[in-house]
N, C-alpha and C positions, 0 to 999 in steps of 0.2 A: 504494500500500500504506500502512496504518495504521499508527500506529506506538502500539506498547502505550502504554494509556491514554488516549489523544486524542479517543477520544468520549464519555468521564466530563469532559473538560476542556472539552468543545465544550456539553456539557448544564451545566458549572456558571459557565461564559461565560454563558449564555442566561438563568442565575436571577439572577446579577450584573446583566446589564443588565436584566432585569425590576424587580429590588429599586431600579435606580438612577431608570427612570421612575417607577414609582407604589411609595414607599418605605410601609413599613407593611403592606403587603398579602402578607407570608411565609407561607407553610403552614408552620406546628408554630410553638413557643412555646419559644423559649431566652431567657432574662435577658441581658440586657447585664452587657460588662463595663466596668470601666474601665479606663482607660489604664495604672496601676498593676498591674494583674491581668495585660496581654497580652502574647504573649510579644515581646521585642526580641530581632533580628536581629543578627550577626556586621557589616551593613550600616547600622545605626544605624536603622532601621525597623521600627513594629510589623507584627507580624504575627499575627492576632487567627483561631481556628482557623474554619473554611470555614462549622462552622453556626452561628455567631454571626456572620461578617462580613455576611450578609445582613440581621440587624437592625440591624448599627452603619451601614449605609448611611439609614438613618432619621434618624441625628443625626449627622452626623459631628465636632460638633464636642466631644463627649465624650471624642475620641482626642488634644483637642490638646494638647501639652506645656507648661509654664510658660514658656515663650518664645513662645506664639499660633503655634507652627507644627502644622503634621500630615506626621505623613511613615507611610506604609503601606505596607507591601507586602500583594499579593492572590496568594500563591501559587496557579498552576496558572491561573490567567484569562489568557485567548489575549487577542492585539491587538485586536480588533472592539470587545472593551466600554469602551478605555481614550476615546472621545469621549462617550459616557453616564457614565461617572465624573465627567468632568472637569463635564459639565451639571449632575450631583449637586451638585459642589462647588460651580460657582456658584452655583447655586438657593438655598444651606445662606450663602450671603453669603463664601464663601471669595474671596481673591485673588493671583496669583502662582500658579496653578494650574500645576499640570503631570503629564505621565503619560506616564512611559517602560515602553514594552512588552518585556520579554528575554524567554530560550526558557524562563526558571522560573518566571515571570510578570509584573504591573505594578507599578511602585514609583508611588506617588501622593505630594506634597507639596504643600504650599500654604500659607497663613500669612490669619490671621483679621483 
């Protein structure tokens, strides 16, 4: 049995990891924000809303703080896309990668 919501979660898993192999290539047209603009978590993590996170997968390093780290949360993305995140980062020259999966979604960190 399903549990409410989890095939809205399972289809925006699937755009996550699409956005993360071939970035650039999003259906619809949202502006980036910046780091200043998104919102931070109770967890010390941004968290940038769902139709913009698939263009900040483009650049990530837009999101990084005055300290060269990145710390994200992807609310709502299940475990499966957290090893294409992390290919993202490194692809994007990130190091000290990392991506922890919970049941409310992926926190991502890394440092430039």
């Amino acid at each position: 049995m399903r549990k409410n919501g989890e095939p809205g979660r399972w289809l925006f898993t699937a755009q996550v990891i699409a956005a993360a192999l071939v970035p650039g290539r999003v259906i619809g047209r949202h502006g980036l924000e910046s780091a200043a603009q998104l919102t931070w978590g109770e967890s010390g993590y941004l968290q940038p809303a769902p139709e913009t996170l698939l263009v900040h997968l483009g650049d990530l390093r837009a999101l990084v703080d005055g300290k060269l780290h990145l710390r994200l949360f992807i609310k709502e993305c299940l475990a499966p896309a957290a090893p294409f995140l992390l290919f993202r980062l490194k692809r994007q020259g990130f190091s000290r990668c990392r991506a922890e999966a919970a049941r409310e979604g992926i926190y991502l960190s890394a440092e430039v």
